[in-house]
C-alpha positions in Angstrom: -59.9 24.1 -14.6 -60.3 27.4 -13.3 -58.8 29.2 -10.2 -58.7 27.1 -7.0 -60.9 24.1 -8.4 -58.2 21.0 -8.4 -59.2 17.5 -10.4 -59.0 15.2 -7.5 -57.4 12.1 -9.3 -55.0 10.1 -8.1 -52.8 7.9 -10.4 -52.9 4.1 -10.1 -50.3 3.2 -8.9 -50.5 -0.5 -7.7 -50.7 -3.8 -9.5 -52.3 -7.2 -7.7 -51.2 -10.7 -8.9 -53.0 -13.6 -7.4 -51.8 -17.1 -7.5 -54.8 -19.0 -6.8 -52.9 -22.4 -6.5 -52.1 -21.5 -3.1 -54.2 -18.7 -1.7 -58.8 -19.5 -1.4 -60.7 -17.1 -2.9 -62.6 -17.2 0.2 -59.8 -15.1 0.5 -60.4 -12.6 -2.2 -61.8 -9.8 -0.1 -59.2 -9.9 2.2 -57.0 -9.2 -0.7 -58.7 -6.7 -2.3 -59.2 -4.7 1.2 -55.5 -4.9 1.9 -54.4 -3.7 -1.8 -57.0 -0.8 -1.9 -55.3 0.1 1.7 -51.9 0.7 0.2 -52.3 2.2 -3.3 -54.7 3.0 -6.1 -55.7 -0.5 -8.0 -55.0 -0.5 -11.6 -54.7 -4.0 -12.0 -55.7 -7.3 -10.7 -54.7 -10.8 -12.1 -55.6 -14.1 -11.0 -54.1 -16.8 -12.4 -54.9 -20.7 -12.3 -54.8 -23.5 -14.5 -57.5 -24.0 -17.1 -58.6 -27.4 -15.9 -57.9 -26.9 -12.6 -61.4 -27.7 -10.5 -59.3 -26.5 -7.3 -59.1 -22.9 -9.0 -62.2 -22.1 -10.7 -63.3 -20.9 -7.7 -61.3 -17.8 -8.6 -63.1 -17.7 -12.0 -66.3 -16.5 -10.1 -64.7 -14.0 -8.4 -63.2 -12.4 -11.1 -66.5 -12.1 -12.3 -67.9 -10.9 -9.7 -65.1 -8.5 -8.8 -64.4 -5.2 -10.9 -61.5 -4.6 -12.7 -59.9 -8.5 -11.8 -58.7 -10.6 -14.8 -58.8 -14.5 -14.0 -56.1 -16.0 -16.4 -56.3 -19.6 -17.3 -53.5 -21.3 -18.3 -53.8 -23.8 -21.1 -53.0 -27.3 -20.3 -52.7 -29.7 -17.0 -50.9 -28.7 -14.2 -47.1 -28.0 -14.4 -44.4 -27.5 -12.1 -44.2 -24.3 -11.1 -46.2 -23.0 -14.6 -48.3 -20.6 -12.5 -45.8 -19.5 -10.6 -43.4 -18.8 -13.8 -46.0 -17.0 -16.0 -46.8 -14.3 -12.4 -43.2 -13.7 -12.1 -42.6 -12.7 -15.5 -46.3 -10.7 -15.9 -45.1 -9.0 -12.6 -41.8 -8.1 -14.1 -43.4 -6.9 -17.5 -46.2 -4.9 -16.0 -43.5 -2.6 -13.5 -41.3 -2.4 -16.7 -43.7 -1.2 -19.0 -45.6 1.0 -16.7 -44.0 3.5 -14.8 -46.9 4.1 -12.9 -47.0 1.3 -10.9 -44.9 1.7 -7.6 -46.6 -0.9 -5.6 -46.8 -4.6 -6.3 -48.9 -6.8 -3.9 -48.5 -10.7 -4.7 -51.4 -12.7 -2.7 -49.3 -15.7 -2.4 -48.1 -18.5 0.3 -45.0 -19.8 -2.3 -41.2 -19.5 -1.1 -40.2 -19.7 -5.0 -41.6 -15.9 -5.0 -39.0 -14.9 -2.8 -36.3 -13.8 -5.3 -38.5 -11.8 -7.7 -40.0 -9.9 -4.7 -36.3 -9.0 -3.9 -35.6 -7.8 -7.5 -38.4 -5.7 -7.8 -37.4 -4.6 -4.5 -33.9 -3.5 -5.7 -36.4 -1.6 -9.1 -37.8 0.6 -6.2 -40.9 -0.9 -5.9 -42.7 -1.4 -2.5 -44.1 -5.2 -2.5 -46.7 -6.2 -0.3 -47.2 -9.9 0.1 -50.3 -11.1 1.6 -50.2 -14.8 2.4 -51.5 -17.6 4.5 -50.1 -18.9 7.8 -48.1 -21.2 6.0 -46.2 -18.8 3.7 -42.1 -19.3 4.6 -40.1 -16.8 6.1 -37.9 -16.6 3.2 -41.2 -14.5 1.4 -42.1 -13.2 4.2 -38.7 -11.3 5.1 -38.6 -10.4 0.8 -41.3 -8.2 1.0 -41.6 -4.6 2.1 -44.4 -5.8 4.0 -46.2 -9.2 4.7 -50.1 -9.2 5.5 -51.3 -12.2 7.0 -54.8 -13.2 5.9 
């Protein structure tokens, strides 16, 4: 670079994890919209269960959207086996990058509510953008809730 010219790059800096059990992908733009508002994507997960009709929906839209991962997991539904495997790719993904400063979890699920209040404590900002019916408990977790 010479003299005044400056690289205009910003880093990314945020990390989306979508639990398409209890959030539409009708829903999906919303989502993206609202995460591009608040950082620099770097990331974006969805995650559903393999055989799962309810979710493939998500599937599509990965395709369709760039840069979004749909992860199938293997197997019928379990309790709480979506929930378990975003928690700890959430809690990998700000340990392993330092980058990432922002965390927004599309999710409607009061069982989030703990994690989002650890990474909380890790100095991360956590956006939640839910449904209507996502529970106060989440709601008052995050840094900010985003209703869609």
């Amino acid at each position: 670079m010479k003299g005044n010219e400056k690289k205009n790059h910003k880093k990314r800096n945020t990390a989306v994890f979508i639990d398409s059990e209890n959030i539409s992908s009708k829903k999906a733009s919303d989502i993206m919209r609202e995460a591009k508002k608040r950082g620099v994507v770097d990331r974006v997960n969805a995650y559903g269960i393999q055989k799962d009709k309810s979710t493939q929906s998500w599937a599509k839209v990965a395709r369709e959207t760039e840069g979004m991962k749909d992860i199938r997991l293997y197997g019928g539904p379990g309790k709480n086996k979506v929930d378990q495997k975003i928690k700890k790719d959430m809690m990998n993904v700000v340990k392993s990058d330092s980058n990432i400063d922002i965390v927004v979890l599309a999710a409607s699920d009061h069982g989030y509510a703990p994690d989002v209040e650890k990474l909380r404590a890790m100095g991360k900002r956590v956006i939640v953008i839910g449904e209507e019916k996502a529970p106060a408990s989440l709601r008052n977790a995050s840094s900010e809730f985003v209703q869609v």
